[in-house]
Phi, psi and omega in degrees: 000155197235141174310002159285309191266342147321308206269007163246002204254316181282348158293306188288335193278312205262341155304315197259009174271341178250019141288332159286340188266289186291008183276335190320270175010291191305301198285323150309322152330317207265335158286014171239307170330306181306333194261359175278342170291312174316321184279348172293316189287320176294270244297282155000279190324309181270335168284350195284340170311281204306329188275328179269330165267343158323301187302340168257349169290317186294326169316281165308355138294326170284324176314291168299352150297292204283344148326290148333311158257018139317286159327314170288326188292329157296312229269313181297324174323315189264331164300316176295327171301314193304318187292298169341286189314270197311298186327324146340268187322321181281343176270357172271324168304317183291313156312336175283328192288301189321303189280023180238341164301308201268331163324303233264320175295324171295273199297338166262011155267322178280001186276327186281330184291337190266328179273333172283343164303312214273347176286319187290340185270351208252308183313318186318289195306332169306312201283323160313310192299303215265296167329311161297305188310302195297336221257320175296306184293321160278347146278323150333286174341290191297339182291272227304340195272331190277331183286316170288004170246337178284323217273305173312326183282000000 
């Protein structure tokens, strides 16, 4: 044997001892793929349930969304009457204040024109009252004065 076939012979020899050495390796790897497949496949098993009630949880959340906002649509619907209404109310209210403005101006100008008559009548009759007195009291005057120039003559 020639030193060429030794050394293919110890190449060859040393290849398949690492070929025995890497399979151990290998057929573990390969019980550990088989067991992530199973557990992929079991996991596979338990979400597609799990994945069909999300889908019916959301529906139905959309479902009670579009409830909702059925409901608002009504709840606006009834607010814009109400804004209607009061706006309403405030213009009636604003019409009461007016007519209660030209009431209240219509009836005290003749309350007042009536009261300044009735002041004016009563000084009249005081000042007439005070007038006669004085009208007495100076004919009073004058007798006496006239009884005292007869009395003197």
């Amino acid at each position: 044997m020639e030193f060429g076939e030794v050394a293919a012979l110890i190449a060859a020899i040393a290849f398949a001892m690492l070929v025995l050495i890497l399979t151990l390796p290998i057929l573990r790897l390969r019980h550990t793929v088989d067991a992530a497949t199973r557990m992929i496949n079991d996991l596979n098993d338990r979400t597609a349930p799990l994945l069909g009630d999300v889908n019916t949880t959301v529906k139905n959340v959309n479902v009670a969304l579009e409830q909702v906002q059925t409901s608002l649509d009504g709840v606006n619907l009834q607010l814009a009457k109400v804004d209607t209404m009061t706006s309403h109310a405030q213009n009636v209210t604003a019409n009461v204040a007016n007519l209660a403005t030209v009431v209240s101006a219509a009836a005290a100008n003749p309350l007042v024109k009536v009261a300044a008559f009735g002041y004016g009548v009563r000084r009249a009759a005081a000042s007439r009252k005070n007038a006669e007195t004085e009208r007495e009291v100076r004919d009073t005057i004058k007798q006496q004065r006239r009884a005292a120039r007869r009395g003197n003559r």
